[in-house]
C-alpha positions in Angstrom: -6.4 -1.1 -81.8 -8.8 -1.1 -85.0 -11.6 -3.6 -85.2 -12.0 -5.4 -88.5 -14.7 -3.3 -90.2 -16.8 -4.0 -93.4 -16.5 -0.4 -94.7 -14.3 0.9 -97.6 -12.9 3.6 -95.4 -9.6 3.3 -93.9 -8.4 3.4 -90.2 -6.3 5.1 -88.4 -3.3 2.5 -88.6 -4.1 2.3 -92.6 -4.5 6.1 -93.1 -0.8 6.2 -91.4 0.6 3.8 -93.4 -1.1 5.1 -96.6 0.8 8.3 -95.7 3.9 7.1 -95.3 3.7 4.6 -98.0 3.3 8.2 -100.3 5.9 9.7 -98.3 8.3 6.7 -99.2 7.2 7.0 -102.8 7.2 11.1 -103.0 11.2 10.5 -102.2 11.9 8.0 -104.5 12.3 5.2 -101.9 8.6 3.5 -102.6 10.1 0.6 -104.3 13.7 0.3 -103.0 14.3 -3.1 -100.8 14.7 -1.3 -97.3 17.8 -2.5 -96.9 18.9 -0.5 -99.6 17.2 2.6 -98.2 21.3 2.9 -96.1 22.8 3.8 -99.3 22.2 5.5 -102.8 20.8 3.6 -105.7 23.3 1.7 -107.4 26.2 0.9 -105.1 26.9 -2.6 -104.7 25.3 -4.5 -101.6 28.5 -4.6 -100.0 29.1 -1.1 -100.6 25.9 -0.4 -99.1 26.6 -2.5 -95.6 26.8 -0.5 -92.7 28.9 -1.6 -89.6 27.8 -4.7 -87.4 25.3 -2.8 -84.2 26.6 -3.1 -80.8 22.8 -4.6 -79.9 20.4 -6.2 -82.3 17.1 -5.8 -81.1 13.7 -7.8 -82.1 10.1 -6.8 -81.9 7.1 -8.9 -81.7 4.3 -10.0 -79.3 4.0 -12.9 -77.2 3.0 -14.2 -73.6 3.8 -13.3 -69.7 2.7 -14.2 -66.0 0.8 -12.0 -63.8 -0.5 -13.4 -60.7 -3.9 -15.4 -61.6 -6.7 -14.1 -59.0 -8.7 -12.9 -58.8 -9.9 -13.0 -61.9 -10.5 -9.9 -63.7 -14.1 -8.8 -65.6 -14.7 -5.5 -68.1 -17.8 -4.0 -68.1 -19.9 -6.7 -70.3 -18.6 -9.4 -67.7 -16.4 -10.7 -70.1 -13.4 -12.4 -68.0 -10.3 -10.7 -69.3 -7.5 -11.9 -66.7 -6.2 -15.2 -66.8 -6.7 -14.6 -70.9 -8.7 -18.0 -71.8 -6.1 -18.0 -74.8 -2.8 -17.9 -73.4 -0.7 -21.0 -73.0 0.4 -22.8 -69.9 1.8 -21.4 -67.6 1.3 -18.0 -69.1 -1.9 -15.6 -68.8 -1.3 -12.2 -70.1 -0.4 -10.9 -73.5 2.1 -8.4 -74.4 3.9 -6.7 -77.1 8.0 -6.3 -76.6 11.4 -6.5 -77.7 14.1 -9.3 -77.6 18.0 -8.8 -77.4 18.7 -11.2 -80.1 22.5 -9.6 -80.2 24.6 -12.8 -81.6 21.5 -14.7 -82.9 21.9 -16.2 -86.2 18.7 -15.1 -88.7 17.0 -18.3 -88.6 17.1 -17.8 -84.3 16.0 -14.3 -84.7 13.5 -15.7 -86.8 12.4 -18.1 -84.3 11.6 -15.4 -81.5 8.7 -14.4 -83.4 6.0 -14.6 -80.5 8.7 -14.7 -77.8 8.7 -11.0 -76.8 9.9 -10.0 -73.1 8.8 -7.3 -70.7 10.2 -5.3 -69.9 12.6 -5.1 -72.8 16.3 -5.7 -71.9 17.9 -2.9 -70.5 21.0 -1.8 -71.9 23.9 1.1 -71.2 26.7 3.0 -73.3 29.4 5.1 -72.8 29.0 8.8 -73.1 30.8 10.0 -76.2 34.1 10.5 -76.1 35.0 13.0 -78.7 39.2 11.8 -78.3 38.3 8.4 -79.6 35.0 8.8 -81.2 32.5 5.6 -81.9 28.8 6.0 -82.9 26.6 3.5 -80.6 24.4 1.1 -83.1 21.1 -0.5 -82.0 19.7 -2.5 -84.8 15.8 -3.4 -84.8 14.0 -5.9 -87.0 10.3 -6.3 -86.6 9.4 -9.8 -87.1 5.8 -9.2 -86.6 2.5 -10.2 -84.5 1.7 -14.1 -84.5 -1.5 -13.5 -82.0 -2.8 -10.4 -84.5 -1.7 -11.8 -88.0 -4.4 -8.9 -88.9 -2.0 -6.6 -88.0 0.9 -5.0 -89.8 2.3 -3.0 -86.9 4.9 -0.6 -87.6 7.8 -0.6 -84.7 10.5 1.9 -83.5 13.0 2.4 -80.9 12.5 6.3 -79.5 15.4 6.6 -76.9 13.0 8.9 -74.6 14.8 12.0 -73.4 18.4 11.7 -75.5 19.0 15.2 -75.8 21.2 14.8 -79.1 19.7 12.4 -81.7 18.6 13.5 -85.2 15.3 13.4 -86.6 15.9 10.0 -88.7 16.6 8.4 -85.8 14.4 9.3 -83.4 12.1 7.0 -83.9 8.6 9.3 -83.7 7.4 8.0 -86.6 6.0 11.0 -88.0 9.2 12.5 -88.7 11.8 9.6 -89.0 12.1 6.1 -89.8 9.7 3.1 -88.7 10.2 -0.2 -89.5 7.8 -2.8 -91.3 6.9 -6.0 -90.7 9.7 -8.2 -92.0 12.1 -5.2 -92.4 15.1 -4.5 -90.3 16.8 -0.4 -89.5 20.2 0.7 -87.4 19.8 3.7 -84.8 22.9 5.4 -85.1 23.1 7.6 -81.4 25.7 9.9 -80.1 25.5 9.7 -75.8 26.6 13.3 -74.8 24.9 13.5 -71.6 24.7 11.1 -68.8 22.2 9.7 -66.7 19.3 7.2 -67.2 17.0 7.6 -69.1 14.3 4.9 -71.2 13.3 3.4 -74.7 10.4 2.7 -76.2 8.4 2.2 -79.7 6.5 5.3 -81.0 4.4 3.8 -83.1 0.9 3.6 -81.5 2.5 4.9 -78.0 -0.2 4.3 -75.9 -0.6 1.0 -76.9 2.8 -0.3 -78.0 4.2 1.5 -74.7 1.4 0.3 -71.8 1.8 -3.3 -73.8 5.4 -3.3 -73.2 7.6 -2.2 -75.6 9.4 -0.5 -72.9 12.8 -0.6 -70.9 15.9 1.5 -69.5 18.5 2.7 -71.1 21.6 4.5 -69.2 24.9 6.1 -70.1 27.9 6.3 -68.0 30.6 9.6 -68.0 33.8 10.2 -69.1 34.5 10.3 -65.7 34.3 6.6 -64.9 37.5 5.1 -64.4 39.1 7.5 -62.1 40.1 6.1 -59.0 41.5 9.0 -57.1 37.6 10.6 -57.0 35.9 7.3 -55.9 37.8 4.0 -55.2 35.5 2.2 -57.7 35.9 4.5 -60.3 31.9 4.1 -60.8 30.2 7.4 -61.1 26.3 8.2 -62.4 27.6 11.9 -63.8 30.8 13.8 -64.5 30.9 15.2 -60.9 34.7 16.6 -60.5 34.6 15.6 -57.0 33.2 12.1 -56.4 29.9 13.0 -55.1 28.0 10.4 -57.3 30.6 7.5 -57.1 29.2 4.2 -56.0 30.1 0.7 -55.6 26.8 -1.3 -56.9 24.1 0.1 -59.5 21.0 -1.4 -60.0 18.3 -0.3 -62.8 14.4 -0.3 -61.0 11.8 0.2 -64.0 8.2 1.1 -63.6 5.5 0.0 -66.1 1.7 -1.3 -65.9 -0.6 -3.8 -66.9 -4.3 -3.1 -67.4 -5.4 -6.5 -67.9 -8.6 -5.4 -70.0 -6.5 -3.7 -72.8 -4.4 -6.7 -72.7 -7.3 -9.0 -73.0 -8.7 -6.8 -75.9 -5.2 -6.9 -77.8 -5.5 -10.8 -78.0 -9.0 -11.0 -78.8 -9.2 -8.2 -81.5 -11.3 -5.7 -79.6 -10.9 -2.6 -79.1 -9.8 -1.0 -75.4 -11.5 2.3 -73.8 -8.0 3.9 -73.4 -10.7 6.4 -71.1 -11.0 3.4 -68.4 -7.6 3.3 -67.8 -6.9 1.6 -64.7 -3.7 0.1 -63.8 -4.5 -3.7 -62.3 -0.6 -4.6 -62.3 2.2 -2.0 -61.2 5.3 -4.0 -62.1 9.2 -3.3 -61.3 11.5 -4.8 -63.8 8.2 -6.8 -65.5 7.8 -8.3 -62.5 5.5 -8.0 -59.3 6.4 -9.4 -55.5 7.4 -11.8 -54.9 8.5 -12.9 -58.1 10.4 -9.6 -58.1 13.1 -11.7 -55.4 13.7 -14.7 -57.5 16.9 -14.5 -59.0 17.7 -13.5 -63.1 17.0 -16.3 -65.3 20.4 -18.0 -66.3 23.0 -16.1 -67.4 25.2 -16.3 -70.3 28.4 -15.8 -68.4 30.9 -16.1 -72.1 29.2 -12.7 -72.7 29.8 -11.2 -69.7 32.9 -8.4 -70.0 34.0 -5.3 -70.3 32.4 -4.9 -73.7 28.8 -6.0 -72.5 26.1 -3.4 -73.6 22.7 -5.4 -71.7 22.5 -8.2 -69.4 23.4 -11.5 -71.1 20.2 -13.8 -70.4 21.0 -17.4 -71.6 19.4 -18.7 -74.7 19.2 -22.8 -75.9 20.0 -23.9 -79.4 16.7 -22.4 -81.2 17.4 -18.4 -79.0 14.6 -18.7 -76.9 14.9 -17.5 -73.7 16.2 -19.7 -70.8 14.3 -20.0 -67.5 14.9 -21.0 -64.2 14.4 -24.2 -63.1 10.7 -24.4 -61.2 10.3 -20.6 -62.7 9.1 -21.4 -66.0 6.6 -19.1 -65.2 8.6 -16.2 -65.9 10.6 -17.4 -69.2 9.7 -13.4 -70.7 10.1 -11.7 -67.3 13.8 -12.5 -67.1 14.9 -9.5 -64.8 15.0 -9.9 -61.0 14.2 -6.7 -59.2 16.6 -7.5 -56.2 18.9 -5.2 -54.7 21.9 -6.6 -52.9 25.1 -5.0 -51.5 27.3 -4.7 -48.4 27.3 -3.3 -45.0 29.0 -0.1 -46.3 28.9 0.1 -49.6 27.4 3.1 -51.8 24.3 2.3 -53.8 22.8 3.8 -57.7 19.3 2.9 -58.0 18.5 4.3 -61.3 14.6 4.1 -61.2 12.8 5.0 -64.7 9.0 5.2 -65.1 7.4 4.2 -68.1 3.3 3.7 -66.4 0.7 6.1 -67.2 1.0 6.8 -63.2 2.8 8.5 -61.0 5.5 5.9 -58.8 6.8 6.7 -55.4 9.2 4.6 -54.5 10.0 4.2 -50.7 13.0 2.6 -49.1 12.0 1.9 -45.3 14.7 2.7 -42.8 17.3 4.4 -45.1 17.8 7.8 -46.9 18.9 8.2 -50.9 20.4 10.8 -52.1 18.6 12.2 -55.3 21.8 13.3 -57.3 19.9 13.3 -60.7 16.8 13.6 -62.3 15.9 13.3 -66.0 19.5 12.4 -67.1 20.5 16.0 -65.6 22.6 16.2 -62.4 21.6 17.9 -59.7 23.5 21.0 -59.8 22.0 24.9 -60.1 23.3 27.3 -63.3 26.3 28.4 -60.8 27.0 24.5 -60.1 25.5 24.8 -56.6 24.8 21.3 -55.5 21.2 20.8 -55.0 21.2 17.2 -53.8 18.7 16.3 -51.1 18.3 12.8 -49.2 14.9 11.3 -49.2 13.7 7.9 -47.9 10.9 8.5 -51.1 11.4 9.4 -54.5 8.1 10.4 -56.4 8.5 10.6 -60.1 6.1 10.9 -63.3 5.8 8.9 -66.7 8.5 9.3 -68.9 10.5 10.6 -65.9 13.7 8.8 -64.2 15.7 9.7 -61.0 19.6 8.8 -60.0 19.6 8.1 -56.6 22.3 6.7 -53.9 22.3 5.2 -50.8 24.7 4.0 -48.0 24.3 0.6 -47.1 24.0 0.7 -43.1 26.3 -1.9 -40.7 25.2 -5.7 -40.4 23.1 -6.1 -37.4 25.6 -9.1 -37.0 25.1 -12.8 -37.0 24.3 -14.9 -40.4 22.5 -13.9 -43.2 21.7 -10.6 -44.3 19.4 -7.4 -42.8 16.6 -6.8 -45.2 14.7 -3.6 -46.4 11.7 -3.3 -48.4 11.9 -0.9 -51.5 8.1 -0.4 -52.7 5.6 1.8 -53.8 4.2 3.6 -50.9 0.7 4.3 -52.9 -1.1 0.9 -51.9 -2.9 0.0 -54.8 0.3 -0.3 -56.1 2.5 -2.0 -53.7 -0.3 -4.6 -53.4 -2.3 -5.3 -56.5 -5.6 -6.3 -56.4 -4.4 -10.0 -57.6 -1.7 -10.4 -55.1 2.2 -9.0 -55.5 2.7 -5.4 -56.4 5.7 -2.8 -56.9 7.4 -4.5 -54.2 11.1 -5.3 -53.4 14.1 -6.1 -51.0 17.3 -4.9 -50.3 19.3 -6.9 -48.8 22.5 -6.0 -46.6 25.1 -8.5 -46.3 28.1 -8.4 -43.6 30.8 -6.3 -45.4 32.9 -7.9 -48.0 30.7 -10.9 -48.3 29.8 -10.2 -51.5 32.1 -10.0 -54.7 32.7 -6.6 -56.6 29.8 -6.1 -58.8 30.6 -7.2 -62.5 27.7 -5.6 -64.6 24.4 -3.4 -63.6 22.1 -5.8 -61.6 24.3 -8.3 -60.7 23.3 -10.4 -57.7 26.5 -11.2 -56.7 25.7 -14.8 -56.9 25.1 -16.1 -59.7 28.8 -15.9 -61.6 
């Protein structure tokens, strides 16, 4: 980020705006209220409405927990993990996104400082030229109350969608990025399945290792038919039911270097050269806190027409913790994995770190069927599959792959496997936790059919 500076020069965030501000101007849009900018000058502001967005999206900064020690120093000494300025019981700061779908405008208003990491994760259908409907993600940025110096720009880049157009891309350089105080609908297509991940553009190496990050996923045309799977649940349009499963669960990789974190609060300037990753988080979490459950659900918005994972919100929209978790208000997404004896599992891991993950799952073998939102199939349709018990993939990569739950070892409970990062800096950070995780195998038919990607089984 820019350091204030005395001089009459601009910087690099000003000499971008600059330029788009004559960009805006050189089209004739310089002075329009954006939310005109949707239609041509003079139609009424009803005319110019578009439809209501499926998910309404919010970005801003705000305040996580990482685990406190030891405590972290940069190069002068200065002690930049537990950050001296966050407040209890929070100790790291972050920039994100909220899923302020349903909020009225003074709510959304009120999550200014409130940001969560990773964002919420959400899924679509893949287009379905028969009965056609656009998927609408609407983003307003309501700014940066830890950097009021700041007028960061903010975008949603839906990172390898094969099919979007240049205005909504969200690379800022050759589409649409949204001010402070302005709001902008992504208009997207889904042609192709598979998971892929979102992020803002703006900045990327900042706004993305800060957290503006999360998964995104699109089912096939194919779901729904019984006779190839009984679920009907498939992760691509496979003809044969070679990718159906009974339980999906999304696994995202990001990072926390607590110096650039530190440096973002206290209007410095990070060494983006010193990289070093001091947190390797699965779902914005790190273990154990990746086994405690979701926060509290909102269960009335659970259904068949859910697009993200309804995370309960009191009267003002802020987020809803669990009870003796307050810690992890922001960090809302458990990172458990639960299924039956028996039953086929998508783990759908996405990798938004500067480093490369390798995810491990002790005593079992996954079937890799995709990679990159691209089945696993050669140019003559050979199936090119392979079972692994480790996945290794890079930033901005994802990988589709299934296992078979193995039979109960009997008795109560359920067995357990560990789901981690083999590297071991990164399955045990240097302050305790790491990329760690369970899965946890229960006696078949103990636990209900799965309602919605992630869901525990228990807490509906």
């Amino acid at each position: 980020m820019s350091k204030p500076s005395n001089t009459t020069s601009p910087s690099r965030r000003r000499f971008v705006r600059m330029a788009g501000q004559a960009a805006a101007a050189a089209a004739g849009l310089g002075l329009l209220p954006f939310k005109k900018l949707l239609g041509p000058v003079g139609m009424s502001e009803a005319q110019a409405q578009t439809p209501p967005p499926d998910l309404y999206y919010a970005g801003t900064d705000g305040w996580i927990h990482l685990p406190d020690g030891p405590i972290f120093s940069n190069s002068l000494g200065v002690q930049t993990h537990p950050d001296d300025l966050a407040p209890a019981p929070f100790n790291t700061y972050i920039f994100g996104f909220r899923d302020v779908t349903g909020h009225t405008d003074a709510q959304r208003a009120a999550q200014k400082n409130k940001a969560q990491h990773s964002a919420p994760m959400f899924w679509v259908d893949q287009f379905n030229p028969a009965s056609p409907k656009d998927f609408r993600v609407q983003l307003t940025n309501l700014g940066l109350a830890q950097r009021p110096d700041l007028f960061d720009a903010h975008t949603i880049h839906w990172h390898g969608f094969r099919n979007v157009i240049t205005f909504f891309d969200g690379e800022p350089t050759g589409s649409v990025a949204v001010m402070t105080g302005r709001t902008f609908q992504y208009i997207y297509r889904p042609r192709d399945p598979g998971t892929y991940m979102f992020h803002c553009h703006v900045e990327d190496t900042e706004h993305v290792h800060m957290g503006m990050t999360g998964p995104v996923f699109v089912r096939p045309l194919q779901n729904g038919n019984t006779s190839l799977y009984p679920s009907g649940k498939y992760a691509y349009n496979d003809g044969n039911g070679s990718t159906g499963y009974d339980r999906e669960f999304a696994m995202f990789c990001s990072e926390v270097w607590g110096d650039s974190h530190w440096a973002d609060s206290h209007i410095q300037l990070p060494e983006w050269s010193d990289y070093r990753a001091d947190f390797s988080l699965l779902n914005g979490r790190v273990y154990p806190d990746t086994l405690a459950p979701h926060s509290p659900l909102n269960t009335a918005a659970i259904g068949p027409g859910m697009h993200s994972l309804p995370i309960a919100t009191d009267a003002s929209g802020d987020l809803i913790p669990n009870a003796g978790l307050e810690h992890l208000q922001y960090q809302p997404l458990s990172a458990l994995v639960t299924c039956n004896a028996g039953d086929r599992v998508l783990l759908r891991f996405a990798n938004l770190g500067f480093r490369e993950a390798v995810m491990t799952l002790a005593g079992m073998k996954m079937k890799v069927v995709g990679k990159d939102a691209t089945p696993m199939r050669g140019r003559d349709v050979t199936d090119t599959s392979y079972l692994a018990s480790t996945v290794s993939f890079g930033a901005g990569e994802s990988i589709d792959a299934i296992f078979t739950a193995p039979p109960h070892s009997g008795g109560a409970g359920y067995d357990t496997y560990l789901l981690y990062d083999r590297a071991y800096e990164r399955s045990d950070n240097l302050g305790g936790g790491g990329r760690r995780t369970e899965v946890r195998v229960y006696p078949a038919g103990t636990l209900p059919t799965q309602g919605f990607p992630n869901d525990l089984g228990d807490q509906v």
